[in-house]
C-alpha positions, 0 to 999 in steps of 0.5 A: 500500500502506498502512502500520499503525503501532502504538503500544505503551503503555510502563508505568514503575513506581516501585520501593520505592527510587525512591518513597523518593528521590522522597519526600525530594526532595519534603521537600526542595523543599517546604522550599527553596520555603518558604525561597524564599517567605521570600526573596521577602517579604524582597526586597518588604520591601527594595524598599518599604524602599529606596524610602522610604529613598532618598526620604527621604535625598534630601529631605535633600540639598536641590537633587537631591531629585527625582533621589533620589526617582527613584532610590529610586522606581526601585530599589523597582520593579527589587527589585519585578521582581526578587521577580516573577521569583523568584517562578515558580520557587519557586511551581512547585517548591512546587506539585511538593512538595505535590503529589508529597507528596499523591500518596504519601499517597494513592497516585494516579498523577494527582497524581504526574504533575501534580507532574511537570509542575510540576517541568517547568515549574519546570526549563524557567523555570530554563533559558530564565531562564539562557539569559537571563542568558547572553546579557544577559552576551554582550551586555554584554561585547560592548558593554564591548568596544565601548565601551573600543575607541571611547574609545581612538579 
């Protein structure tokens, strides 16, 4: 015997109040991924800033000037890699603010959903970049741990 599975199509409307609240999350998103974009460009300006500083100081400091220039060479690129990653995030919730904000002008049902996806996009990075963190912090709290015991020994 075979068994036919139907599949209903589940409709969802916005209400007057769910449109106006989606709105002034779009203003909101849209201004806190300009002020993002501003905190990028002055994370590159520091990398570029600290990389020329710390080469220049150590030039001053006579026999370790090569390992001043490494370490101003690699605080650039570590402020570099920080202003990457930064950078997703706050591009995703840009493109979720124009987007939505198009939608609403325009009243079309694809740019909404497009938005959905960036701000699903936006959230999954914010998740698995947290899920991240946590267990970089794991791993550096079990290697303090270690290395208190070792040196106790």
């Amino acid at each position: 015997m075979e068994e036919i599975t139907t599949t209903e199509e589940t409709k969802m409307y916005l209400t007057e109040n769910s449109r106006s609240f989606l709105k002034e999350a779009a203003k909101w998103a849209y201004f806190l991924s300009i002020l993002g974009f501003i905190g990028i460009a002055f994370i590159v300006l520091i990398a570029l800033f600290m990389g020329t500083l710390f080469t220049k100081l150590s030039s001053l400091g006579g026999g370790e000037a090569t390992l001043g220039a490494i370490g101003g060479g690699f605080i650039a690129v570590i402020y570099l890699v920080i202003a990457v990653i930064y950078f997703f995030p706050v591009y995703y919730l840009y493109q979720f603010s124009s987007k939505a904000r198009v939608a609403f002008v325009t009243n079309n049902n694809e740019q909404l959903n497009a938005s959905f996806e960036y701000l699903k996009s936006h959230y999954k990075f914010l998740g698995i970049f947290a899920l991240i963190t946590l267990i970089l912090y794991g791993l550096i709290f079990i290697f303090g741990i270690i290395g208190v015991i070792l040196k106790v020994v």
